[in-house]
C-alpha positions, 0 to 999 in steps of 0.5 A: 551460512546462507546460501545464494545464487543470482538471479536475472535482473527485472526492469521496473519502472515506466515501462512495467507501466506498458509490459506489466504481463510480461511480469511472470518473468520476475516470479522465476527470478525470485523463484530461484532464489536460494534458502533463507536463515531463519531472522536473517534479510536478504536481496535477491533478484540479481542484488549483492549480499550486501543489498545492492539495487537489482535493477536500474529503470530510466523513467526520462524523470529520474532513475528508479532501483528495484530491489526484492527483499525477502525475510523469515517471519513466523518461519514462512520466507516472506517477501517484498519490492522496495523501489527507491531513487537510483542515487540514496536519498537517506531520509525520505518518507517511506510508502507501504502500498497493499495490494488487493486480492488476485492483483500481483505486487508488480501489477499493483506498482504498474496501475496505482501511480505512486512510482513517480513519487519515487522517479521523481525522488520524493519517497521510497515505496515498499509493495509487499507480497501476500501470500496466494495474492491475497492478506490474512485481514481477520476473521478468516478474511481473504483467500489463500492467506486467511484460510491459512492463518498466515501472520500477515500481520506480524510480516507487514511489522517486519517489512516496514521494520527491514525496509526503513533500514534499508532505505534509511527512511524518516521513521516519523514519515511512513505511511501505509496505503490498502487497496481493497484486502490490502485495505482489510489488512492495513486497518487491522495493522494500525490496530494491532501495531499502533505507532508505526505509521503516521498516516493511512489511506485506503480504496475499496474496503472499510473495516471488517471489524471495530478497534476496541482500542484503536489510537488517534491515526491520520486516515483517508478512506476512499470508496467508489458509490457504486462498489457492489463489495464494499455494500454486499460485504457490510450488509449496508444499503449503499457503498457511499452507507458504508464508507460513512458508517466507516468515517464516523467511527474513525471520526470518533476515535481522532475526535473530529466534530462538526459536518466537515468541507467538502469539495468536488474535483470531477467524480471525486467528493472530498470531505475532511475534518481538520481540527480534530482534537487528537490532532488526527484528521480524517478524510472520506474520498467517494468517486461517484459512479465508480465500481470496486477499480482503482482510480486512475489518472489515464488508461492504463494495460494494468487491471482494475482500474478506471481513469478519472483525470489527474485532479481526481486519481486516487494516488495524487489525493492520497499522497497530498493527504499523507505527506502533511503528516508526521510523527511527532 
């Protein structure tokens, strides 16, 4: 039998936005969390055995509840935020966010912007938590997780698999969004699990290496021209190089031709490629004069992040991009 003891319950929501330092307090609610049977799922942090919500936010939209789930995997106990509307909406889509290196879940959740997608009941959001604040991408690729070979893989599969059920999402709208090694990650995991996602969309990373058998995805790739790590990492002569030599591949595989529409909305330059003969567009998202931060709408206490205006942060581009695709 299991064994649980309750935790403190955490706010989320709008005012993780303000306080997100005070954020340590969460990491010793799930730290309290009692053992967990290999192949079983349960909520913790404050939450009833049979999943009810850990926390309830009032945003002034609507109310949000956060939830943290942790799972066996591989016989690591794994863990992630899944963060939906306070009133069940059963068959929402289903955002899987990846945060970089060195930025906590709870920080990710507070400066990318997707929470008021779930305020405003339009998705659930899943913020898994990598091990040392970092994902095992390949090719010992990055921090803590990748020198340990953690199965990062394989726990991202059961994550999404355990989340979907438990919000009784769309399974033909889930999609999946990487920032910087969260980005590393998610191109490896379409790779390696094709036909979970219907779209991805991913900042500050390309690919550390090609898909000998990569399947035809929806996928926005967005970098700032001015990355010193999307540039040094790829040995490429300019981030924008980089993140071409990215797009052109990707490109390849949707079967997408021609020279593609641009258009501009402030630093962003938006080029796509619809059409494409698989059916998968492809979308390349360069913020020129930007670094290796987060594009954001406003300022934000959060780290790594720049604001851009709302017509140009990345959360709004990359959800318009997601939400116009679906399984078949």
């Amino acid at each position: 039998m299991n064994s649980r003891r309750r935790c403190p319950a955490s706010e989320f929501g709008e005012s993780l936005r303000r306080f997100w330092p005070l954020l340590g307090v969460l990491v010793f609610a799930v730290a309290c969390a009692g053992p967990v049977t290999p192949g079983r799922v349960r909520p913790v942090a404050g939450s009833s055995p049979s999943g009810a919500p850990a926390a309830t936010a009032v945003t002034g939209r609507e109310t949000t509840t956060t939830v943290r789930r942790e799972l066996t995997v591989s016989g690591m106990s794994r863990g992630y935020w899944a963060i939906g509307p306070a009133h069940r909406k059963p068959g929402l889509p289903l955002l899987v966010v990846l945060h970089g290196r060195g930025v906590t879940a709870q920080q990710e959740s507070a400066r990318t912007g997707f929470l008021g997608y779930a305020e405003r009941g339009l998705a659930d959001l899943v913020y898994p938590v990598g091990v040392g604040e970092s994902w095992n991408a390949g090719g010992g690729c990055c921090g803590p997780a990748g020198k340990q070979g953690v199965p990062d893989l394989a726990f991202l599969a059961e994550a999404v698999r355990d989340a979907a059920k438990y919000f009784e999402s769309d399974s033909r709208r889930i999609y999946l969004v990487g920032y910087s090694n969260g980005a590393k990650l998610a191109f490896a995991e379409v790779c390696a699990q094709p036909g979970i996602f219907a779209a991805m969309a991913t900042y500050g990373a390309v690919p550390l290496t090609g898909c000998a058998a990569a399947k035809p995805l929806p996928a926005l790739l967005g970098a700032g021209s001015e990355d010193p790590l999307v540039r040094t990492e790829h040995n490429a002569p300019s981030a924008a190089a980089a993140l071409r030599d990215a797009v052109a591949h990707w490109r390849a595989v949707n079967g997408c031709d021609g020279p593609g529409t641009t258009t501009a909305r402030g630093p962003l330059e938006l080029t796509g490629w619809t059409g494409c003969r698989t059916g998968a567009d492809v979308t390349a998202a360069l913020w020129t004069g930007l670094t290796h931060r987060w594009p954001a709408t406003a300022p934000v206490t959060a780290p790594f992040t720049t604001a851009v205006g709302s017509e140009a942060d990345a959360a709004t581009v990359m959800w318009d991009f997601l939400i116009r695709h679906a399984l078949a």
